[in-house]
N, C-alpha and C positions, 0 to 999 in steps of 0.2 A: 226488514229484520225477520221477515217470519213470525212472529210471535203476536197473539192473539191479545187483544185488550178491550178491555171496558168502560165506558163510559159514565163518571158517575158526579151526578150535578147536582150542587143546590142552590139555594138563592141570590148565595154571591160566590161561587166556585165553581169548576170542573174539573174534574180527576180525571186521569187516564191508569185504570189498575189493571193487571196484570192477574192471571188466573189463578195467581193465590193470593191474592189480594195486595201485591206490593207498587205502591206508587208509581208508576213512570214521570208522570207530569202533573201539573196543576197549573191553572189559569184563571183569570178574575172573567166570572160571566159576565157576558154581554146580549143585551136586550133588543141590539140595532141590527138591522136585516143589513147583513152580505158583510159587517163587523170583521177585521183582521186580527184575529186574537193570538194568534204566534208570540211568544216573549223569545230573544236571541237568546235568556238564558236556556230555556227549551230548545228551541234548535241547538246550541252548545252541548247539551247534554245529551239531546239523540244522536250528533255526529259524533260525542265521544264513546256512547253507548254501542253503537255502529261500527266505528274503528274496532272495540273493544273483540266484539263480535267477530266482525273480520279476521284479527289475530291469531283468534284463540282456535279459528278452524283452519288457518296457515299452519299455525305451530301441532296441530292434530295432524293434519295431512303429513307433514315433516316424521314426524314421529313413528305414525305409521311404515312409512317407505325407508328410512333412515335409522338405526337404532342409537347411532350415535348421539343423534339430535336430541336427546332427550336431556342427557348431561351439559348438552354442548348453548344448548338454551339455559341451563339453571345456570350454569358459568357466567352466563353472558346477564343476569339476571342480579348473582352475588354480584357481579363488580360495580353494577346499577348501571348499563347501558338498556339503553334505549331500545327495547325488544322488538318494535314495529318493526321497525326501519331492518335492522337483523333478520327477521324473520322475512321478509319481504324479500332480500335479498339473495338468503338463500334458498327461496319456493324461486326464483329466478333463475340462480345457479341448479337446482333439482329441475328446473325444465329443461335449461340447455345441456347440461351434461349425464344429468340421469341418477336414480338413486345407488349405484353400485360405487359407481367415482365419485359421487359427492359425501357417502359415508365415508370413502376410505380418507377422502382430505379431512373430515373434520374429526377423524381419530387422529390424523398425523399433525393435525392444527393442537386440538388436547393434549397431545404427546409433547410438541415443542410450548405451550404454556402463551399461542397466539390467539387468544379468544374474540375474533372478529372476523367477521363475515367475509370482509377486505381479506384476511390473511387464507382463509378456505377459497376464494376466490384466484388468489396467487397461485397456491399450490396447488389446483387443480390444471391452472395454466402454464403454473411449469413442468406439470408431468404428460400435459398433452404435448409440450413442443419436445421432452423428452422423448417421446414414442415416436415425433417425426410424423404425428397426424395432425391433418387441417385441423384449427378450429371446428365445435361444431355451427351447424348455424343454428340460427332464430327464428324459428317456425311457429306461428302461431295457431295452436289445433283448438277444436273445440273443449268445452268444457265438461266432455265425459270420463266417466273412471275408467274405460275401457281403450282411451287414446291417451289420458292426460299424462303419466308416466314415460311414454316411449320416449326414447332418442333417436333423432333425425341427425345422420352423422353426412357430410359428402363423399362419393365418392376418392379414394387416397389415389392421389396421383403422383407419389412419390414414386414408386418403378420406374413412371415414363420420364421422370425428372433423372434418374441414375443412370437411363439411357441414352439421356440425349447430352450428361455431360458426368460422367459415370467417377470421375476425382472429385467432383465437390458433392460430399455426403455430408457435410457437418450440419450441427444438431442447432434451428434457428435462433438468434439473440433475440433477449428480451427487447422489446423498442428501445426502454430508459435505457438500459444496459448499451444500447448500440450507442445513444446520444452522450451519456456519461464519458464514454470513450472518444466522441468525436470534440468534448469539451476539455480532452485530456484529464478526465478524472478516472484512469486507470483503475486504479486500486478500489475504488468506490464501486465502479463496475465487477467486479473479479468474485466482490462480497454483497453484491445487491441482495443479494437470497436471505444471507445473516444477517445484515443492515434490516430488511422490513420484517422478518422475525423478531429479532431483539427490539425492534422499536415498537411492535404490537403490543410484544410479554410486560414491558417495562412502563406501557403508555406515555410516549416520551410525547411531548410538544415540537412546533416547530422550532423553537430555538433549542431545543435537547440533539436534536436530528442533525441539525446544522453543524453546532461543536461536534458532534460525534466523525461527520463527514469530513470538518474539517481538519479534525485529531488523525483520522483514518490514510488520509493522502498526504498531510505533511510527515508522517510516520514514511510514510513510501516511498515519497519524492526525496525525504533525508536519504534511505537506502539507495537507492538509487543515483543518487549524487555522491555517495560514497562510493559504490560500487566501480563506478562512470570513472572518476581521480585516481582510483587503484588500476583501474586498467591502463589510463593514458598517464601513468607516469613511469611505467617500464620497470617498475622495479623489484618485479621476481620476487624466488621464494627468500626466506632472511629467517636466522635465530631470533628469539626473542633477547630482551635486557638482561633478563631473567636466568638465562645461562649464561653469562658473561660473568669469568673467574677473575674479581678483584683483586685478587689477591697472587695472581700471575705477574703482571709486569712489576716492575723495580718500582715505577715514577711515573701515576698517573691522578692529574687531577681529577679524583673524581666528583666534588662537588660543580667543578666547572662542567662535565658530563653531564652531569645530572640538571644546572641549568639549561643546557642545550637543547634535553628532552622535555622540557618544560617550557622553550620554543622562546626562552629569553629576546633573544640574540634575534630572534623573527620580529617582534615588537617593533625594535626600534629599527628595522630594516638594515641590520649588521651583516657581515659577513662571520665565519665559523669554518678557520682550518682545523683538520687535523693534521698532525705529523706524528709519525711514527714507523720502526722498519717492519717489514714484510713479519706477517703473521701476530701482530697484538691486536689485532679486531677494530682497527680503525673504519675499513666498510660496514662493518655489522654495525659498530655506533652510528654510523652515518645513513644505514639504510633503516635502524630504527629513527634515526632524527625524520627521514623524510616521511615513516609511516605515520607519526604522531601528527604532522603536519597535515598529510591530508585526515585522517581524525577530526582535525580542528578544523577544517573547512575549505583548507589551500590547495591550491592546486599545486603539484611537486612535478620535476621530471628528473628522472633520475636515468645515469648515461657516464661511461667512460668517459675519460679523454681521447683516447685512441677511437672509439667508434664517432664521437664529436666531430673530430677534426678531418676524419675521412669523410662523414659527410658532408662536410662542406666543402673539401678543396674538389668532391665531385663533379658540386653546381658547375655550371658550362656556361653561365652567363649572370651579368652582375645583377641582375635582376631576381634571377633565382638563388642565389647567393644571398641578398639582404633578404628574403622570404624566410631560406630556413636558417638563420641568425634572427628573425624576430619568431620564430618556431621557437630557439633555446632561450629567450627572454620573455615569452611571452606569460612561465611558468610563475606563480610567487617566491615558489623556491629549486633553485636549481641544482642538484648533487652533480658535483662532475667527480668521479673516481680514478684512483690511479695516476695518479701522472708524478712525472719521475719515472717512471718505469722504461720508456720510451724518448729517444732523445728526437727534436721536431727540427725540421729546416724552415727557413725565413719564414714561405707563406702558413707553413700551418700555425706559425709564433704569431704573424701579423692576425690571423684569421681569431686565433686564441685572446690576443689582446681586445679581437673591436667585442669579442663576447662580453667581456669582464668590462668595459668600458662602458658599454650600455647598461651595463645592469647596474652600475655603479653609482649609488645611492639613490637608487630606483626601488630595485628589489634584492631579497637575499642571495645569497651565495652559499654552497656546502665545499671542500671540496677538502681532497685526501690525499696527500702525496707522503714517500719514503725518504724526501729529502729535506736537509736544513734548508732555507732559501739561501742561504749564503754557498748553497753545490747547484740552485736550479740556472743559473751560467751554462752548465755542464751539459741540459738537457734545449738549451736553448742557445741557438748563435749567436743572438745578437746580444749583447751586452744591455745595450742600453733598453732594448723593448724590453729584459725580463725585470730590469729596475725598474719600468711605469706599470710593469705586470704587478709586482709584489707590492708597490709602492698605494696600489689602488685596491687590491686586495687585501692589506692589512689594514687599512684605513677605514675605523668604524669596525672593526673584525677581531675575534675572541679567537687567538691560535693560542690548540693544545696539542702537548708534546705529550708522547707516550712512549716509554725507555723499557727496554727488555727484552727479553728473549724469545724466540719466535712459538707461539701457543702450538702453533700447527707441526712444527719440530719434533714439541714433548711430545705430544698425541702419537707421531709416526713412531717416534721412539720407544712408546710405552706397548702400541701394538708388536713393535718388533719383538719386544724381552715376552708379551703373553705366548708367539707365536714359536719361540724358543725353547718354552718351558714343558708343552707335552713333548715335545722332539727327546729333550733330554730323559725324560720318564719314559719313554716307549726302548729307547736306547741302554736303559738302567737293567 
C-alpha cells in the first residue's frame, strides 16, 4: 500500500495507526514466540483497503488522459454500479485503443444514455470495423508513464486485401450480427447496434431482451410474409373500396359486398360470384376481396380466365398438366376474372371444370363473369360440363348481381362534354 504505519501495543492489544494517528487494525496481543496473530477480519479489511486504493489511482489515471471520464464515472456511480469492475475495464479499453478513441466512445456512450463500460467497449468496436482497421492488439508494456499511454496498432493490410480481390470492400459484420443471420434472425441483426443501446440506457434483464428480440423479428417476419402473398398472388395495381360510387349502379347488394370484404364467405370455405355487365366494378370488388384476404394471412392468387386456361392447355404432358392445376389450387383463395368474355372449346371447359372440382369444398373460389349462368352455354360447348360447372360452383357459394350502367361509359362521357367545353369558348 505504500503508506507508513505504527505500531502501538499494550497489554492486551496492538494497533496499527497511521501517521495521523488513524487506526488501520487492531489485534489481541500475544505472548507466545512465532504466535499467528492475523484475524481474516483484518485481512478483509486490508484487501478491501487495497482494492479501494487501487481504484481510486485507475479512476485518476482515466481522468487524467480522458476528460470525459470524469462524468462518465459519476454516472456510472448515480446509478450504483459497481465502479471496480467499470473502472478496470475501461483502464483495459484506454490501453488497447488509446486515450483519443476511448474519450471520443464514452462522449458518444453519455450522448446515447449507455452508461457501461460494455456499451463504450462496443462502440469503440464498431468504429474501428467502420474504418476497415484491424483490431488493435494486446501488448503488454511496462508500467512507465512514458510507454503506458501509447497504442500499438498492426500494420493495415487492407490495400493488399483490395488488390488481390478489389469487388469485395464491404465494411466487416459484427460476429453476433453474422450468427444472428445465420439463425435467421434478420431483423434482429440489421438493429444489433440499437438493440444493445437501448438495452444498456433502459437496464433491461435477460427476460426484457428476449421479448424485445422476440417483438422485433415477429414484427418483421409478419412484414415480410406479407410482402412474400402480395407478390405471389399477381394481383397488380387496384382502387381502393373507398372510391367505389354506391350510388352508380341501379341494383347492388351492398351489405352482401360488404360481407364479402369481411371475408364471410372464406370462413366457411364458400365460394363468391360476381355478376354483372362490363364496367360496374365487379374486378375492383373482387381484387379488393383478394387484398383483404392476404391482410388476414391467406395466401390468394389472383388470374384471368383467359390467362388460366392458356396455361394450361400449354402443358405438353399429363404430368405437367396436374402440377400447374395443383399450382391454381394450391392458393386458400382463388380470384379467376372475366369469363364470359371469351367463348372456350371442349378442352379448355374440360381443363376449366377439373379446376373448380378440386377446389370444391376444399378451398374458396372468387370469380366474375358478365353473364347470367343461364347464357354461360353460350361461352361453353358442351351442355352438360357447364351444368356440373355452375352446379359446383354455386353450391356453398353467395352469387351477387350487380345491374347498371357501365361506370366507365359515364367517365368517357363526361371527359368528352369537358373536352368540348373550351373548344366552344375559344370558337365564341
Amino acid at each position: 500500500m505504500r503508506t507508513p504505519f505504527t505500531p502501538v501495543a499494550s497489554e492486551t492489544d496492538v494497533r496499527l495507526v497511521d501517521a495521523v494517528g488513524a487506526e488501520l487494525a487492531r489485534h489481541a496481543r500475544s505472548y507466545d514466540r512465532g504466535a499467528v496473530i492475523e484475524e481474516q477480519a483484518h485481512l478483509a479489511a486490508l484487501a478491501r483497503h487495497k482494492r479501494r486504493a487501487h481504484d481510486l489511482r485507475g479512476r485518476d489515471r482515466l481522468r487524467s488522459v480522458c476528460p470525459a471520464a470524469d462524468g462518465f464515472i459519476d454516472a456510472l456511480a448515480r446509478r450504483g454500479e459497481p465502479l471496480a469492475g467499470h473502472t478496470t475495464r475501461l483502464g483495459q479499453l484506454l490501453d488497447r485503443y488509446g486515450a483519443g478513441d476511448l474519450d471520443a466512445a464514452i462522449t458518444d456512450a453519455l450522448a446515447r444514455g449507455a452508461i457501461s463500460a460494455a456499451s463504450v467497449a462496443h462502440i469503440l468496436d464498431q468504429r474501428a470495423r467502420k474504418k476497415s482497421a484491424p483490431p488493435p492488439l494486446d501488448v503488454v508494456l511496462p508500467d512507465d508513464p512514458r510507454v503506458r499511454d501509447l497504442r500499438v496498432t498492426p500494420h493495415a493490410l487492407g490495400p493488399y486485401d483490395a488488390l488481390a480481390n478489389p469487388d469485395d470492400r464491404r465494411t466487416p459484420m459484427h460476429p453476433l450480427a453474422e450468427q444472428l443471420i445465420a439463425m435467421g434472425l434478420r431483423s434482429v441483426a440489421a438493429q444489433l447496434d440499437d438493440l444493445i443501446a437501448l438495452a444498456t440506457k433502459k437496464r433491461w434483464g435477460a427476460t426484457e431482451i428476449l421479448e424485445h428480440v422476440a417483438a422485433l423479428e415477429a414484427k418483421d417476419r409478419a412484414k415480410r410474409s406479407l410482402d412474400r402473398r402480395l407478390s405471389r398472388s399477381k394481383l397488380g395495381r387496384f382502387k381502393s373500396m373507398a372510391d367505389y360510387d354506391w350510388s352508380w349502379p341501379k341494383r347492388i347488394d351492398r351489405a352482401g359486398v360488404e360481407a364479402a370484404l369481411r371475408l364471410e364467405f372464406l370462413e366457411r370455405t364458400g365460394n363468391l360470384v360476381l355478376v354483372a355487365p362490363q364496367g360496374l366494378g365487379k374486378t375492383m370488388i373482387a381484387q379488393n376481396i383478394a387484398h383483404q384476404a392476404i391482410q388476414a394471412g391467406h395466401s390468394v392468387l389472383f388470374v384471368t380466365a383467359a390467362q388460366m386456361l392458356l396455361d394450361l392447355a400449354a402443358q405438353d404432358s399429363a404430368r405437367a398438366l396436374d402440377r400447374r392445376i395443383r399450382h391454381y389450387n394450391r392458393a386458400t383463395l382463388l380470384v379467376v376474372d372475366e369469363i364470359g368474355y371469351l367463348s372456350y372449346d371442349n378442352r379448355n371447359a374440360d381443363l376449366f371444370f377439373q379446376v373448380v372440382s378440386r377446389r370444391y369444398e376444399q378451398k374458396s373460389l372468387v370469380l366474375t363473369t358478365n353473364l347470367a349462368f343461364s347464357d354461360w352455354p353460350t361461352v361453353f360447348p358442351n351442355a352438360t360440363s357447364a351444368t356440373a360447372l355452375i352446379d359446383r360452383l354455386v353450391h356453398h357459394a353467395d352469387v351477387l348481381a350487380i345491374e347498371g350502367e357501365s361506370y366507365r361509359r359515364r367517365e368517357a362521357e363526361s371527359d368528352k362534354k369537358t373536352r368540348r367545353r373550351p373548344s366552344a369558348k375559344s370558337a365564341a
